[in-house]
N, C-alpha and C positions, 0 to 999 in steps of 0.2 A: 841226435836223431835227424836235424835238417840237413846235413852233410847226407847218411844214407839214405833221407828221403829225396835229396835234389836228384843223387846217382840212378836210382831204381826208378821215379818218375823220367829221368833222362832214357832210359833203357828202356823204355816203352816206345817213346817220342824216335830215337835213332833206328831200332829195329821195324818202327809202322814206316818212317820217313824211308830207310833204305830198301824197304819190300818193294814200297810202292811207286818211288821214280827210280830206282834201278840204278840212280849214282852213285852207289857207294863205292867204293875200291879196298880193295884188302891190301898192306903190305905186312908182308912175313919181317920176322928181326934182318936177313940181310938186304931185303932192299932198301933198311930204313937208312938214313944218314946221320951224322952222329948227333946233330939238335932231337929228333925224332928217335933216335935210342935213347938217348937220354930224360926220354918222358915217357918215352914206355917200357922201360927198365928189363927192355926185351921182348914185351908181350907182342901178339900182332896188334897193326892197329888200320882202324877204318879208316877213310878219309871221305867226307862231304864235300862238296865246294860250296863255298858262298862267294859266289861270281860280284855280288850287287858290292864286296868289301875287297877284291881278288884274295881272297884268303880260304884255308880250309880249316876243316876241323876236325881236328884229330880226335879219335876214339879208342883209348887202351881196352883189349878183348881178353878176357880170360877164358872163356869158351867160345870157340868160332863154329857155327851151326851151318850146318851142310841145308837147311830148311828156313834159313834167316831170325832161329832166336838167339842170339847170341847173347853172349853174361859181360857186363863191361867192368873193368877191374874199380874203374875210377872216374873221376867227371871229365867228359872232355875240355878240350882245351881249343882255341883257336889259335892257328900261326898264319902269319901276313909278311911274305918274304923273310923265310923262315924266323921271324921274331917271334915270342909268345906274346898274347895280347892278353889282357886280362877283361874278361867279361861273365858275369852273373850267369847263372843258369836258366832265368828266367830271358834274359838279353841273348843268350844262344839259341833258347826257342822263338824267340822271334828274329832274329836273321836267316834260321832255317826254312820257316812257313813265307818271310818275305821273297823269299827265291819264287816258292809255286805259286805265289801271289801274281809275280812281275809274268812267268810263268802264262798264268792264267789273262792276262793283255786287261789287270785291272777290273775283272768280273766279280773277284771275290774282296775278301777283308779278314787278313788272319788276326784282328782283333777278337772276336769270340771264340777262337779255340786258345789262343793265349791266355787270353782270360781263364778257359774250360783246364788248362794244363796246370794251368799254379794253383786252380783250386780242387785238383786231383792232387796236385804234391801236397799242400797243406794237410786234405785230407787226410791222405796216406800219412804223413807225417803224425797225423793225429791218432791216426790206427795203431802205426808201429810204439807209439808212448806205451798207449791201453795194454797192449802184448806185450810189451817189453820182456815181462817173466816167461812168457809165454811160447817164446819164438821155436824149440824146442818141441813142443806139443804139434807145432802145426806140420809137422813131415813126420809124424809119428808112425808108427804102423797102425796099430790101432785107433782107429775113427767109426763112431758110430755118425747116422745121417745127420743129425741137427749141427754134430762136433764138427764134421766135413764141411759142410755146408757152411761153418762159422770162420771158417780157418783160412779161407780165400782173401787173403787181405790184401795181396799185391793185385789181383785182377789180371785180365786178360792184357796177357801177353806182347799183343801185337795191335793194341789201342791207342792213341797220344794219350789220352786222361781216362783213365778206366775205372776212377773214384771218383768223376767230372758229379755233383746230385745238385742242379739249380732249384731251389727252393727248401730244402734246409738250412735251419740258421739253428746257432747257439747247442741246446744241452739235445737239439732233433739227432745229430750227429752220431750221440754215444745209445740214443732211447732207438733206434730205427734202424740203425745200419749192425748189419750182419758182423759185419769185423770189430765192432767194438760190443760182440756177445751180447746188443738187445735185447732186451724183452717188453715185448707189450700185452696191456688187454687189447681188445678189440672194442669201438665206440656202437652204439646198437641207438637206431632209430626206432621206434612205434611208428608205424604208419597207416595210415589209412587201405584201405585193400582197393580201392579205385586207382590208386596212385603207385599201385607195385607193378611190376612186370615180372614173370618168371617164368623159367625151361627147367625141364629135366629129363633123364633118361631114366632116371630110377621110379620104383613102382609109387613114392611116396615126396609128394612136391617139398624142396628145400625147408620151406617156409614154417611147414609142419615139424618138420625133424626137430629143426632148431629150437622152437619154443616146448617141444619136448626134452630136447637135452638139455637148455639152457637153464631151466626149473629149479636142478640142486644144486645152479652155484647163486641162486639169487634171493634177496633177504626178504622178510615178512611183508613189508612196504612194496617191495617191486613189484613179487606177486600179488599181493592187491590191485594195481594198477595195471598188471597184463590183464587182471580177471576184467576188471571195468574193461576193458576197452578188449576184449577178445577174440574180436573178429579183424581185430588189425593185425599188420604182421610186420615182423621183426627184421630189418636192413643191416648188416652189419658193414662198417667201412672201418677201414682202417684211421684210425685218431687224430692221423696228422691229417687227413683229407677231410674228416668230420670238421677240426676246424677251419679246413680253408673254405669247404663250403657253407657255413653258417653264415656268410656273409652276402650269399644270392640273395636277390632277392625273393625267388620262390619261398627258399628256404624260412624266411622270413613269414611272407606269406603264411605259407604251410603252417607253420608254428602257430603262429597268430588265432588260424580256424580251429586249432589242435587237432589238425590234420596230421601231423610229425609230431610226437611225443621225445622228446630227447631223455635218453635213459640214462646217456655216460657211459662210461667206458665198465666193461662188465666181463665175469666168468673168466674161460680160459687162458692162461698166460700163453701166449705166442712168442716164436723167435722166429726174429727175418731170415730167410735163405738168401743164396746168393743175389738175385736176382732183384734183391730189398723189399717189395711190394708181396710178395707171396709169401706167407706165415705157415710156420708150422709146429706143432705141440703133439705128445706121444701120448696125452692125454685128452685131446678134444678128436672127437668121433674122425675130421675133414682136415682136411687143407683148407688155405681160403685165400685166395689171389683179387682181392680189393683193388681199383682203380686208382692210382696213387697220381696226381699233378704235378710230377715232381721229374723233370730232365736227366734222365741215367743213362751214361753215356749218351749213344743216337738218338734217344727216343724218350719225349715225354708218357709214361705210362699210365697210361687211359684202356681200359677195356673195352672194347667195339663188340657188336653187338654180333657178326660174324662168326666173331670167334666164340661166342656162348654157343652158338649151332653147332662148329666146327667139334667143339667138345662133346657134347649131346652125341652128332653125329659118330664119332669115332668112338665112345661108349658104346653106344648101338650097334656100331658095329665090329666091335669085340667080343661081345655078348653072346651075337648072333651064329647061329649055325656055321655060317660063313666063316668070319672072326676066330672060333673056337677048331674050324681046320687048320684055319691058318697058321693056330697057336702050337696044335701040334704038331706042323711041321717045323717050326723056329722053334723046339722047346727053351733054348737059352733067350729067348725074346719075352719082356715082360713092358709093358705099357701102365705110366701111372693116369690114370685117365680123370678128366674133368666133364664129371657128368650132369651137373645141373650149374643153374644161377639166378641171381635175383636181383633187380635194380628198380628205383627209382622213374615213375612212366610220369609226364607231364601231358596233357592233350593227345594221349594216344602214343606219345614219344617218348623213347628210351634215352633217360640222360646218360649218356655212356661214362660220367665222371661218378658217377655210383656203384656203375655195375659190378659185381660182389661173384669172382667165381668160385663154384665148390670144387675143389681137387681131394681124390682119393687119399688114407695116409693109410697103404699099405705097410710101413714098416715099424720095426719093436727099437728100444735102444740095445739090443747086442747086436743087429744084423750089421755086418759091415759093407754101408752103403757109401757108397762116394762119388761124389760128379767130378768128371776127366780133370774140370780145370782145378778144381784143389788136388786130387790127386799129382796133379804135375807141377804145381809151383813148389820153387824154388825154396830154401829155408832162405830169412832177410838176410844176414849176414854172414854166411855158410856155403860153402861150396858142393852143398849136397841139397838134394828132394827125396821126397819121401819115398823114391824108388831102391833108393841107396838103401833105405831101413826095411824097402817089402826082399828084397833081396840076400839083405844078411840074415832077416827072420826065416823064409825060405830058408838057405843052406844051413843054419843051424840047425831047426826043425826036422830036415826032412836030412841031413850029414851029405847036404850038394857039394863039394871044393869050388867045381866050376862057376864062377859066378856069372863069366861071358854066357853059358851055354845055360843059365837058370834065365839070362834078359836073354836072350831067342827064344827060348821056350816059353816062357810069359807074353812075349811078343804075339807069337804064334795063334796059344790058346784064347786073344784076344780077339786074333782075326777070325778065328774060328766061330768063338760064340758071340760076333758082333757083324763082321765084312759079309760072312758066309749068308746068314738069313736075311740081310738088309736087301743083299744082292736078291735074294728068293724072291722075297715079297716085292723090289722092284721091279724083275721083269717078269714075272707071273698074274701079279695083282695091279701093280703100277701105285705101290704108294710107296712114299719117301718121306723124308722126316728131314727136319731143319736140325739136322745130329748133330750140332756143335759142340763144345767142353761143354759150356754150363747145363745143355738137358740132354747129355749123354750120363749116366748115371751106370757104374758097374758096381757087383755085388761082389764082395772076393767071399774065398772057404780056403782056410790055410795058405792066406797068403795071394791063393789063382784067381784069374776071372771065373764066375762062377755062371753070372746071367747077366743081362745087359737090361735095363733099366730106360725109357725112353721118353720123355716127359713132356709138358707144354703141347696138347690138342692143335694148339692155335698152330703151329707152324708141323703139323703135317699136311701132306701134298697128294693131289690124285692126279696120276697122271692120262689123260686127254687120250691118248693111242691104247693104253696100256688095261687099264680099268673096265675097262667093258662089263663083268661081269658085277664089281661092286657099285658100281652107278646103276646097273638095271635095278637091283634092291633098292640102293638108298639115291634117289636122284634130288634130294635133299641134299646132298654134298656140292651140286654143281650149283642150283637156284639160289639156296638159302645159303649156306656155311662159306659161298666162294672159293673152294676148294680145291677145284679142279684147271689144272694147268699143261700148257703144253709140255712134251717132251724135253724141245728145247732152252725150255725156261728149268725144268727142273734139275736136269746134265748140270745146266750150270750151278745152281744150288746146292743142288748135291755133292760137288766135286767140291766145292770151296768147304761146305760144311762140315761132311765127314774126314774129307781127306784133309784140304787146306788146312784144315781148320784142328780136328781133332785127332787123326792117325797122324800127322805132323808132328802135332802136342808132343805126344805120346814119344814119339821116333827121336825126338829133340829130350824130351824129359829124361829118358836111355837112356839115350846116347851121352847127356851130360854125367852121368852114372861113371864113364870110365870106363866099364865093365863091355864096351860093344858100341863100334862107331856108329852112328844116323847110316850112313853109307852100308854097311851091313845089313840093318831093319829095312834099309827104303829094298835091298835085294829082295829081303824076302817077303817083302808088301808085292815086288814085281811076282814074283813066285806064283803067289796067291793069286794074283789078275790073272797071268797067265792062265792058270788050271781053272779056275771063274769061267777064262773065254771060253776054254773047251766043252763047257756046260753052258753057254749063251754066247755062241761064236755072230750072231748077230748084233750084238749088244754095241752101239754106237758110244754109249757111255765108257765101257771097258777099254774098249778101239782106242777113244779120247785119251784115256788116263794111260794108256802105256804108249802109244806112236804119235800122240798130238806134241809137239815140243814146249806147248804155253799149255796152262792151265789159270780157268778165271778165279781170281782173285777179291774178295772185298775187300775195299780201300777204306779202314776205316779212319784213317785220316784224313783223306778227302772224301768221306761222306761228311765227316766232320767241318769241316774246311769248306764245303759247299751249301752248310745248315740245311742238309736232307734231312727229315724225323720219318723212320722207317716202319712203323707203324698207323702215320697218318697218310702218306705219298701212294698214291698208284704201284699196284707191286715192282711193274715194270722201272719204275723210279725211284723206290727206296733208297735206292744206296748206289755207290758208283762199284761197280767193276771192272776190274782191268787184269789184264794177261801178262801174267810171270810165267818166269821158266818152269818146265815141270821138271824136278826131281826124279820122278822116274820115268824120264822119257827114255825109250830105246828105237832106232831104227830098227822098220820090217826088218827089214834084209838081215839087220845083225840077228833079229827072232829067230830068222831060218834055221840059225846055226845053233842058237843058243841051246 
């Protein structure tokens, strides 16, 4: 397994590296020369330079992505006046980062993401053992949510270390993370009711529900002790943070006055979603998105207090008169919403490494639910995705032959109950959603997109020009939640998120299908803008994505590489961006005709 764990964490690290500095080169089998045929036994291959050795590095491609994900057959190799050099995988990721290093005139230090890479491959490498039997399952057709949700073990695509978790050690590894099919209780504090904080949207505060639902899974003794102390209310965190904080000193504190009652870990079994910190079980009433201390990928995951309003808010305002127009003009638009929370207050202050959000768990184990990015990965050592299997299930099903013409019509119906109401509620309402794989969420029914699924409060957007009418109601969105953002600022987000980021996915996951080039779907993604402009020929957004020739970009390797954490940075500063070509750029003029 560490042979295809070195190849597939390599495959992360050459597809982020050649997005984002633009050096790569392609040669086809004849421009190769016969050192360079003879190591890529024909296939195409990339080329990097590593100027600081005069050397490159070669990359055999078995799938070449019109969108920059490409499948690489084998581990690169580096040649230095065409000799082969022999160097480590771990020794080729750091000649690559020392480039944007020198690069950078010595501002940075690609020692933490080096570090951050070998301990994504180990990981990985730790994942693929667990699955081993397994690998089969994960591109399966049939997935229900928690099975989706569990199946994502290679990560995001276009990350250097997508399984990078600073602060797990030992058996945390296999008890927490998603891909090795964790399960946990949840750790439950008693506390003092001076010392809690709490929101909600719903008619009955968190606080209350839980120690109502918690009741039948708790033994003679416990409820004894909730009776004694009854007016206190119940914290719940997730295990591994209960015990990194036992060591505050409050906490201590706390405990001491028996202010904090420590209950242990109690009731519902949980299993990690992708996302690791957010739990979910088809038998506990909620979701529960706990404050985890723990570095995944960009960002140490801590709860901020914003985004408890940001949830509130968008409950509220789904709910509302408003909301429920809105709903039925996007019928294919469903929103999993986070409407209440509860944390930990010291002096009036909210310790954010507590904070405990409640998320809806609108769904059953038959619904076939699934977030974009399992949907599109890859099988580990197979040259198929799980599109290949929604695809032959379709034509068998339904006696399709065309396979090409089953991936455009999927394609299609996607844009349809996804691009089509995104667009609505953008330039109508002015809100936008941070729609990446991981909290774009589709529903299939025999195979199709059926409804679109859209998740995480925290990174929906109001847009400043656009909102007028939802800010008069709720101006709680602007004060409190922080919600509301320029135009400008959202174009860019939105173009990386939905499109960069997830119709891309999708276009790439196809297109590696066989069955319909990337070049074909990116047409008929043009299609779709086009007939969008005619329905919002104002739309600076739309303008952008078909006649702008770049479109921005998250570098998450040099968000990475610059140790930005995008959850604690000024928005404006989260993360780096930068402008790649667009895919579907077309000149006016060629429009005219088109």
């Amino acid at each position: 397994m560490k042979e295809l764990a070195n190849r597939l964490a390599m495959q992360h690290l050459v597809n982020a590296y050649s997005q984002e500095t633009g050096k790569a080169s392609l040669f086809e089998k004849y421009q190769q020369n016969s050192t360079q045929l003879a190591f890529s036994q024909g296939l195409t291959l990339l080329s990097l330079p590593l100027s600081l050795i005069q050397a490159q590095l070669f990359v055999p491609l078995s799938y070449v992505s019109r969108v920059g994900r490409h499948r690489i057959a084998a581990l690169p190799q580096i040649f230095q006046k065409g000799q082969k050099l022999n160097f480590s995988a771990a020794a080729m990721v750091s000649l690559l980062l020392e480039e944007l290093v020198q690069q950078s005139e010595g501002h940075v230090d690609a020692a933490s993401l080096v570090e951050r890479w070998i301990q994504s491959r180990d990981a990985l490498q730790q994942f693929l053992n667990i699955r081993a039997e397994d690998f089969d399952a994960l591109v399966q057709v049939e997935q229900g949510f928690i099975e989706s949700e569990q199946a994502l073990i290679l990560g995001h695509s276009m990350h250097p270390a997508p399984k990078s978790r600073t602060g797990f050690v030992h058996e945390d590894w296999q008890k927490y993370s998603p891909e090795a099919c964790g399960q946990t209780q949840l750790h439950y504090w008693l506390v003092a009711p001076e010392y809690i904080a709490e929101g909600t949207a719903l008619e009955q505060v968190f606080s209350i529900q839980l120690k109502q639902e918690i009741k039948w899974h708790l033994s003679e003794s416990e409820l004894e002790t909730l009776a004694a102390y009854a007016h206190y209310k119940l914290l719940p965190l997730h295990p591994w943070q209960a015990r990194y904080l036992q060591s505050k000193v409050w906490f201590k504190s706390l405990k001491a006055k028996l202010k904090i009652i420590d209950l242990g870990e109690k009731a519902w079994i949980f299993s990690p979603t992708t996302s690791v910190r957010t739990l979910a079980s088809f038998n506990a009433p909620w979701m529960l998105k706990p404050s985890l201390s723990v570095m995944i990928t960009n960002s140490i995951r801590v709860n901020l207090a914003k985004e408890c309003h940001r949830g509130e808010m968008t409950h509220r305002l789904w709910h509302s008169e408003l909301g429920q127009s809105i709903l039925k003009q996007c019928p294919s638009l469903k929103a999993v919403n986070d409407p209440a929370w509860i944390a930990l207050q010291l002096d009036g202050e909210i310790i954010d490494e507590t904070i405990c959000i409640v998320r809806d768990q609108p769904f059953t184990p038959e619904q076939q639910v699934t977030c974009i990015a399992s949907l599109c990965q890859d099988h580990p050592v197979e040259e198929r995705n799980r599109f290949n299997a929604l695809f032959d299930q379709i034509a068998s099903q339904q006696k399709l032959n065309d396979k090409a013409q089953i991936a455009h019509d999927w394609f299609k119906t996607f844009l349809n109950i996804s691009l089509s109401p995104l667009m609505y509620v953008y330039h109508r309402y002015g809100m936008a959603f941070e729609s990446h794989q991981q909290n774009v969420l589709v529903e299939l029914k025999d195979g199709w997109p059926q409804w679109l699924w859209l998740r995480d409060n925290q990174g929906f957007y109001y847009i400043e020009e656009f909102a007028g009418e939802i800010l008069q109601q709720f101006p709680e969105l602007h004060d409190k939640a922080h919600a509301v953002v320029s135009k400008t600022f959202v174009d860019e987000r939105f173009s990386y998120y939905f499109f960069g980021n997830t119709l891309f996915g999708i276009i790439n996951a196809i297109g590696a299908t066989g069955f319909v080039s990337e070049q074909d779907l990116l047409s008929v993604l043009q299609q779709h803008l086009f007939d969008l402009l005619k329905q919002y020929p104002e739309s600076s957004l739309i303008q952008s994505l078909l006649y702008q020739p770049t479109l921005p970009y998250k570098g998450n390797l040099l968000t990475r590489l610059y140790e930005l954490d995008e959850l604690i940075a000024p928005v404006e500063n989260q993360s780096v961006y930068i402008q790649l070509a667009n895919p579907l750029y077309i000149k006016q003029e060629d429009a005219l005709y088109a």
